[in-house]
Every structure is written in structure tokens, then in C-alpha cells.
N, C-alpha and C positions, 0 to 999 in steps of 0.2 A: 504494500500500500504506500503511495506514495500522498504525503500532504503539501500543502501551500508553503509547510514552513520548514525549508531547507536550502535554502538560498547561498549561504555560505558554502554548503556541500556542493552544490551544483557549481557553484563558478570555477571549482577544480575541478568539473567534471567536462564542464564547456572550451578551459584551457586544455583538456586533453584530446576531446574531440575534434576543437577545429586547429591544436598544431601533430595533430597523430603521434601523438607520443605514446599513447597505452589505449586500446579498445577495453573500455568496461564491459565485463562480461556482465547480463542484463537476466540470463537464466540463474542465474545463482541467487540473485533477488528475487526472482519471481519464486523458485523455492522455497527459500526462506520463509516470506511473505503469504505461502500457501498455510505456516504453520496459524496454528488459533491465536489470534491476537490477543495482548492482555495489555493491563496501562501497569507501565516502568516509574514515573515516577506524576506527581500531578504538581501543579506549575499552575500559583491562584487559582483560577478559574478554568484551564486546560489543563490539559494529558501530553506525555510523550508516550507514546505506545509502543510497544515489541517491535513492529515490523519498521517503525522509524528508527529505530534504533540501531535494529540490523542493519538496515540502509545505509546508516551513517558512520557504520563501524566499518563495513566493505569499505566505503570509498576512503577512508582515513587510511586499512592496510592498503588501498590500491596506491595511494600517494605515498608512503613510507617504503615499498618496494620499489615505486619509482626510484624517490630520490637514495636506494641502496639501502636504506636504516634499516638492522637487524628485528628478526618477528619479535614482538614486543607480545607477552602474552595476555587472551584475551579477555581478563577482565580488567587487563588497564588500559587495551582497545576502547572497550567498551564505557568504561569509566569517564576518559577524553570525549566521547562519545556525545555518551551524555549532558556532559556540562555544554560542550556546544550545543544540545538542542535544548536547553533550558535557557541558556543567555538567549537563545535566537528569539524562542517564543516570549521572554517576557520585553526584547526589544520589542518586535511585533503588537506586542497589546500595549505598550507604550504609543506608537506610531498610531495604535486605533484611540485611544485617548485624545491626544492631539489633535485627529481629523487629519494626520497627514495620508493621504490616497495619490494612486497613480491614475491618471487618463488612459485611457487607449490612443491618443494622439501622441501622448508622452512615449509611451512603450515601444508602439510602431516606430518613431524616430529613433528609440534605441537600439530596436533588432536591424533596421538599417544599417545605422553606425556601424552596430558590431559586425554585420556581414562584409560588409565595405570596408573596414580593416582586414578582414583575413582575405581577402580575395576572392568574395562573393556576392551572389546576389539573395535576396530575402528569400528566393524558392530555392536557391542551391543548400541557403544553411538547413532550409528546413529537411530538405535531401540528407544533408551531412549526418542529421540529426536522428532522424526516423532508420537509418542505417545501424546508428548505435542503441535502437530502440526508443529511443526519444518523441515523444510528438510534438509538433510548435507550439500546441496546448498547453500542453506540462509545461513544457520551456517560457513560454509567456507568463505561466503564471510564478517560477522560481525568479524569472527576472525583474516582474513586478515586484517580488519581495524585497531584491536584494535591490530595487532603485530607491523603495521604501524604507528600507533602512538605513542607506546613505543619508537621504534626506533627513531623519530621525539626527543623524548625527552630527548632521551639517547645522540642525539648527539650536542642537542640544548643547552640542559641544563646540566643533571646530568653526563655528560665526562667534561664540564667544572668546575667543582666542587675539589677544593683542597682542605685539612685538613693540616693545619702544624701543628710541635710539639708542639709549644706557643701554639695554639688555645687548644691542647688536656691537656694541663696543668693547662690551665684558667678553662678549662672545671671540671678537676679534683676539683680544688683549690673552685670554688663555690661548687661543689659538698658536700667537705670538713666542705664546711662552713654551710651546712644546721643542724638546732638543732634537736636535740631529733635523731641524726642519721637518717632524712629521706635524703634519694637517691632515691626518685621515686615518682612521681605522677602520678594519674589519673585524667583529667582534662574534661572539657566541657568546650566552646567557642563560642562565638560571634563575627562575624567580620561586622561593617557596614565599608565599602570600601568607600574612596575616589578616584579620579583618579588621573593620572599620573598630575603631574603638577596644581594641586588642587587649586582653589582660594578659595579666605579666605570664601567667600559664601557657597561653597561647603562645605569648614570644617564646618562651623556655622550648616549647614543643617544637615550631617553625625553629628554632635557633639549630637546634638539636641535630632537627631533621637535615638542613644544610651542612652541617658540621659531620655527618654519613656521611653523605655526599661526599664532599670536599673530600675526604679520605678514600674513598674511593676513586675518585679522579686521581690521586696521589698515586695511586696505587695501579694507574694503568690501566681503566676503563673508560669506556669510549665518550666524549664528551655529550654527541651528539644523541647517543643511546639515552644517558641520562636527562640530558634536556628532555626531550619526546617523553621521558615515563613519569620524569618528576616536576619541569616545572610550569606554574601557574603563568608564564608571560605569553605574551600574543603568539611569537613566534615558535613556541613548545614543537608544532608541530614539522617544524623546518630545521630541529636540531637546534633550537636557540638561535638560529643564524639572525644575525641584527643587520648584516649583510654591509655597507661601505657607510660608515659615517664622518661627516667631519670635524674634525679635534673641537670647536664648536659646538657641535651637537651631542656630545657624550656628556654625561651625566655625569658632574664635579665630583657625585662620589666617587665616581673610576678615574678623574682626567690623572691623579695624583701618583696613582700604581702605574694607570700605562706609562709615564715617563719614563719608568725602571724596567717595563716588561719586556721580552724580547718574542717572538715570534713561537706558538705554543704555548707560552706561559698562559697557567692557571694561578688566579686570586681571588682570596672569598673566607669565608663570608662577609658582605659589608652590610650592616643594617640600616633600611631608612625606613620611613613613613609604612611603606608598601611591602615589608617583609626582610627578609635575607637575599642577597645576592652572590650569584659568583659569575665570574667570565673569565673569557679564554682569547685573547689574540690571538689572533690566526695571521692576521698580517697588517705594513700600515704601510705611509707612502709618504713623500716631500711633495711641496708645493713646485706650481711651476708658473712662468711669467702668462700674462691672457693677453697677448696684442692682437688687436683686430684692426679691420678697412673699418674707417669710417668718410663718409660722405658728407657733404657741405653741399644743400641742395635749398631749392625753391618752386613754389608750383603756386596755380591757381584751378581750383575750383567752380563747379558749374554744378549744383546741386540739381535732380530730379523730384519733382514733385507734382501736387496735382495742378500748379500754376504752371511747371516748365516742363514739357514731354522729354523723354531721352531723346528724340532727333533735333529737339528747340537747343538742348545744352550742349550736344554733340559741334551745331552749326554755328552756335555762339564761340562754342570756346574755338573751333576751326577758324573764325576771323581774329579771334583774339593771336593765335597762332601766327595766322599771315602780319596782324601789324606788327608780331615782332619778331620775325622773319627780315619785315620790312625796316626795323632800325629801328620801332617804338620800345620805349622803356620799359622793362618788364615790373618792374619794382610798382611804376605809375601804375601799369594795367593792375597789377593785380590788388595794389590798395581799393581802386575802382572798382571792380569787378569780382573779386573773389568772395565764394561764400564760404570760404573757411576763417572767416572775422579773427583768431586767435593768430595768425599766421599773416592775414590780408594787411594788417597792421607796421608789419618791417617787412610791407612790397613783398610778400609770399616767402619769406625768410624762413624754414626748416630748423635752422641752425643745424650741428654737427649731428648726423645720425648714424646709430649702429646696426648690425645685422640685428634683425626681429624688434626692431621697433615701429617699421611701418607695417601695415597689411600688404602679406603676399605678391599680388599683381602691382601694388603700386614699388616694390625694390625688384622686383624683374624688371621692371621697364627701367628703372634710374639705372640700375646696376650696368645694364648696358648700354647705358649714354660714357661717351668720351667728358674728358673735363671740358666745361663748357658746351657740350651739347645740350639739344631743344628736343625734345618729343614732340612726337606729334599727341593731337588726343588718342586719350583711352581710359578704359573705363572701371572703376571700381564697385564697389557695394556703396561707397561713397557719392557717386555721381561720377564726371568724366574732369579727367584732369589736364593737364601738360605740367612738365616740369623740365626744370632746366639744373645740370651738376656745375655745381661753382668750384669744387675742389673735391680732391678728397686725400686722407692722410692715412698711416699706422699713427694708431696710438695705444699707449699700454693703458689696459682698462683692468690691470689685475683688481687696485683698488674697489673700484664699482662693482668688479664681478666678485670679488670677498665677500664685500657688504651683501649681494644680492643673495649671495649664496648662503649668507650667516643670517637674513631674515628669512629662509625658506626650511632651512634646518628649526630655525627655533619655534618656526611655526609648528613643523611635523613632531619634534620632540614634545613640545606643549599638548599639540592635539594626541599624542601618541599616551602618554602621562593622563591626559586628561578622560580620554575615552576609555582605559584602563579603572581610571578610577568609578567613571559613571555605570561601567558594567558593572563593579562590584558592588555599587549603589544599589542600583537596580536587585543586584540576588542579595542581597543583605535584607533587603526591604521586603522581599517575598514570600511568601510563603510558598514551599517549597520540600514535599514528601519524595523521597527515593524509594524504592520497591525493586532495586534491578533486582538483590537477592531472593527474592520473593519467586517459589516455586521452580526453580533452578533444579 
């Protein structure tokens, strides 16, 4: 039986289907699933039933063979299992509280998207899909969850999320401080979790249990084996892999060990807020210089509306073209005439631009003007333009790209932190009965 609420599980399943990396076997389920259904554990107001369960246990060993990780046995399968379909459903009756809902206009544009990325069409993936036993039904409705849950957490979480410029300085400033010029790590983790409001029993227990652990890692067992069985962080089921972070974006309780760690080293336990930690360097890297092309350009404008047809601004800006073809000052016209007012102001003045600051079609057309070349019109989402290249330089933009990069880290750290915590919100707050051992 398959329900609405497994969205996380299928997104590994739709990465496996549309890059072929592993055909889910669909009979193994359907066995399963013939056995007498019973409820595993109840979740407020729902159920996780048997046949979810099974469902969700398969496709968890079908990713942990993937990625090599030894059979992990199966009632800690099952275990991992579980907590994911309890977080899923009580995000989901969260999402139903709020009124957050999907369109079928919403949905349609995303099964688009996603087919149009892999190199299809909406009938081909549904092909891809019904292949692996799938129907676009099912798959409509797992994807509707998991657009539902985004949004849950877009506006739960990561819209409330600031970055100020102190934080992006701090950021920088350890960065700075890292020797041998690393700015980047590649990490594995362990989280044994405490709860909210944790007594000292708990700590001792969670302390305990890490401090196994850690002796066991000592001891020459496999990092990634023990992440997957033992810990509570997002990544558990990828080995702890945290995968490339930048010196920046690591976690000040760790910035102080990695200094001294060298490539494999294990350290741990560190206590914060959220439990016991350990981690594992796996590797780390230096910085390096960011020079890019930048352009010094100017354009005007000829916006489409229901006053000006696309052939009315097409023919306008074509004379505007010819008069300055013809010698007229481009600066004058486009004070005059442009309707990009923020720009029309310094005579269609750009100022210095980089790659990915303008939209698409309009840095193909610049990119291939010589210095001092004129376009002819052409046309954006914008309206139809001309522009003309006044210079263009190398400049080092390591600076700018540091900053960019240490506000986009601190963001995902923050949201990463922060949607950790609001799960655990969420199952704190629930009521929430287990039964897996029940009738076993």
C-alpha cells in the first residue's frame, strides 16, 4: 500500500529512476504489502502502518547498497524507518494546519521542470516511470507532498532566517584564521541528540552513548557504518557525509580541532545545545584567486505593454539605432527615451558588470559585441533593447565572491540548524505511540 505521505522516500527513488543508477524492484513491495496490514506506531491523529513501513525500509536498504554501506541489521533499518515517517506525517498535518496546499497548475509546472532537466518530455517521464512500476498518479501525488513540505519550511523556517554584515565578517575573519590557507572542508558526523529541555540523565545517557562510539571509531570501525546506525543528524543516512563546507560555514565548535586535524582524523565528543558530536575529516583545500571578465556597458530600453505592441518597440528602438549609427549621442537618447529610469539617468550607464548579473539573452548579445560595438535590437522578457560595450577589464573579485559565498553558507548553516531544531519541535510536541515490536 502505498500512501500520500512519503515524499522524502520517493525523491530517492525518482533520482534513481530518471539517472539509472538502480531499478527498484516493485515485486518485493507488492509482497510485502500483500501481508495483513496492522498500525506500527500512531502519530496525533494518524497511523504509520506495516506496509509503509516496509516500503520505506526497502528503499532506505536500496540506497545504503547503493552508496556500498554494509547490511545494517533490520531492526535498525526499520527503526531509521520509522522516525522518517513520523517526522514526514506530522510535517504534513503541520502544512494542513497552515492551509499550505498545492495547485495542479503548480504541480504541472513542476513535473515539466523536472522532465526538462533530465532530458524529457512530461509523456516520456511518465514512460520512465510506469517502466519502474510507477504511475504519474502516485508520482503526482508524492510530489505534491514533497512541494508541500518545502513550502512548510520555507515559511517556517528558512524566510525567517537573517544574515547580517557582522555575522558575514566573523564569518570571513575565522575563515582568515584557518593555517596552511584551508577555507574548506569535507566532513562526516555524528549527532547523538538530546531533547529539548534535556535533564542531566539524558545528557549522562547521550554522553555515554557517544563516548561507545568514539571508542569504537578508535578502535577501527567504519565511520560511515556508525553514522547510518547511530546518528540523529540529517545526513545519518549518507554516512554523516556533510559533504564540502566552507571554513565559514563549520560550526565554531569544530572550527578549533580542525586546525590541528589532518586528513582521517576522528574528534569527539563535543557537547552543544543539540547533543554530543563527533567528526571525521576526510579532506580540506586552500583558497584560490576569482578573477573574472567584467564588462562596462550601456543600453536603452523599449518596454512592451498594452500601450506599446512588440512590433511598436521593436520599430522605435530600430530608429533609435539608426540615429546613433548616425552620430547621435547615445547617452542623450537614452536619458530620453529609455524605460529602464534607474539606468536612463547616467545616459543608459550599466556600470561594470559580471558574469550572471544580467539575464541570459541580454550577456549573449553584449558578450559578443567588440569594445565599442552597437547591437542591433533584440529582445528580452524585459522588452527589446540595444546596447553598446564601452570596455571591459579582468578584475579580481575574490573579495565579492568570499562575501557572496560566506552569506550563502551562513544562510544554509542557519536554515540547516534551524530546521533540525523545528523537527525536533514538532516530535517533542506530539504525541506519538510506537508498536513496531508489537506482534513480531
Amino acid at each position: 500500500m502505498v500512501t500520500e505521505r512519503k515524499a522524502l522516500a520517493h525523491r530517492f527513488l525518482l533520482f534513481l529512476l530518471l539517472t539509472g543508477l538502480l531499478a527498484v524492484t516493485q515485486q518485493a513491495f507488492a509482497e510485502e504489502n500483500g501481508l495483513m496490514d496492522r498500525i506500527v506506531a500512531v502519530v496525533n491523529d494518524d497511523v504509520v502502518l506495516y506496509s509503509e513501513l516496509q516500503r520505506e525500509t526497502a528503499i532506505i536498504r536500496d540506497k545504503l547498497t547503493q552508496a556500498g554501506a554494509p547490511d545494517l541489521p533490520e531492526n535498525e533499518l526499520e527503526k531509521q524507518a520509522l522516525e522518517r515517517l513520523i517526522l514526514h506525517k506530522l510535517q504534513m498535518e503541520e502544512a494542513t494546519k497552515l492551509g499550505i496546499s498545492i495547485d495542479d497548475e503548480t504541480l504541472n509546472a513542476a513535473i515539466g521542470n523536472i522532465a526538462a532537466q533530465n532530458g524529457l518530455t512530461p509523456e516520456e517521464l511518465a514512460a520512465v516511470l510506469q517502466e519502474q512500476g510507477m504511475s504519474m498518479e502516485e508520482y503526482r501525488r508524492e510530489l505534491r507532498d514533497e512541494i508541500t513540505l518545502q513550502r512548510l519550511r520555507n515559511r517556517e523556517v528558512i524566510s525567517r532566517i537573517q544574515v547580517t554584515k557582522a555575522e558575514v565578517d566573523n564569518y570571513l575573519t575565522h575563515a582568515e584564521e584557518n593555517p596552511g590557507g584551508r577555507d574548506a572542508y569535507h566532513l562526516r558526523h555524528i549527532l547523538i541528540a538530546t531533547p529539548d529541555g534535556a535533564s542531566s540523565a539524558d545528557i549522562a545517557k547521550a554522553r555515554k552513548q557517544a563516548e561507545e562510539i568514539m571508542q569504537r571509531l578508535q578502535q577501527g570501525e567504519d565511520f560511515a557504518t556508525l553514522a547510518t546506525r547511530y546518528s540523529a543528524g540529517r545526513q545519518s543516512l549518507d554516512g554523516g557525509d556533510l559533504g564540502w563546507l566552507e571554513a565559514g560555514q563549520v560550526p565554531s565548535l569544530f572550527l578549533g580541532e580542525l586546525a590541528e586535524m589532518d586528513r582521517g582524523d576522528v574528534r569527539g565528543p563535543f557537547h552543544a545545545a543539540s547533543g554530543f558530536h563527533i567528526i571525521k575529516l576526510e579532506d580540506y583545500k586552500g583558497g584560490d584567486r576569482n578573477i573574472i571578465k567584467q564588462t562596462h556597458a550601456r543600453h536603452i530600453l523599449i518596454r512592451t505593454n498594452e500601450l506599446t505592441s512588440d512590433d511598436d518597440a521593436r520599430n522605435r528602438l530600430q530608429q533609435l539605432y539608426q540615429r546613433i549609427k548616425g552620430g547621435e549621442d547615445f547617452a542623450a537618447l537614452a536619458r530620453a527615451h529609455s524605460d529602464d529610469k534607474a539606468s536612463a539617468i547616467k545616459g543608459g550607464d550599466l556600470g561594470w558588470v559580471s558574469p550572471g548579473n544580467l539575464v541570459p539573452k541580454f550577456e549573449e548579445v553584449m558578450d559578443a559585441l567588440p569594445e565599442g560595438g552597437l547591437s542591433e535590437p533584440f529582445r528580452t522578457q524585459f522588452g527589446w533593447h540595444i546596447v553598446q560595450v564601452l570596455d571591459r577589464r579582468d578584475f579580481d573579485a575574490t573579495e565579492e565572491v568570499k562575501r557572496n559565498k560566506a552569506k550563502l553558507a551562513l544562510r544554509k548553516r542557519k536554515a540547516d540548524e534551524a530546521l533540525q531544531l523545528y523537527l525536533r519541535k514538532l516530535r517533542d510536541q506530539a504525541f506519538v505511540e510506537t508498536r513496531l515490536g508489537d506482534n513480531d
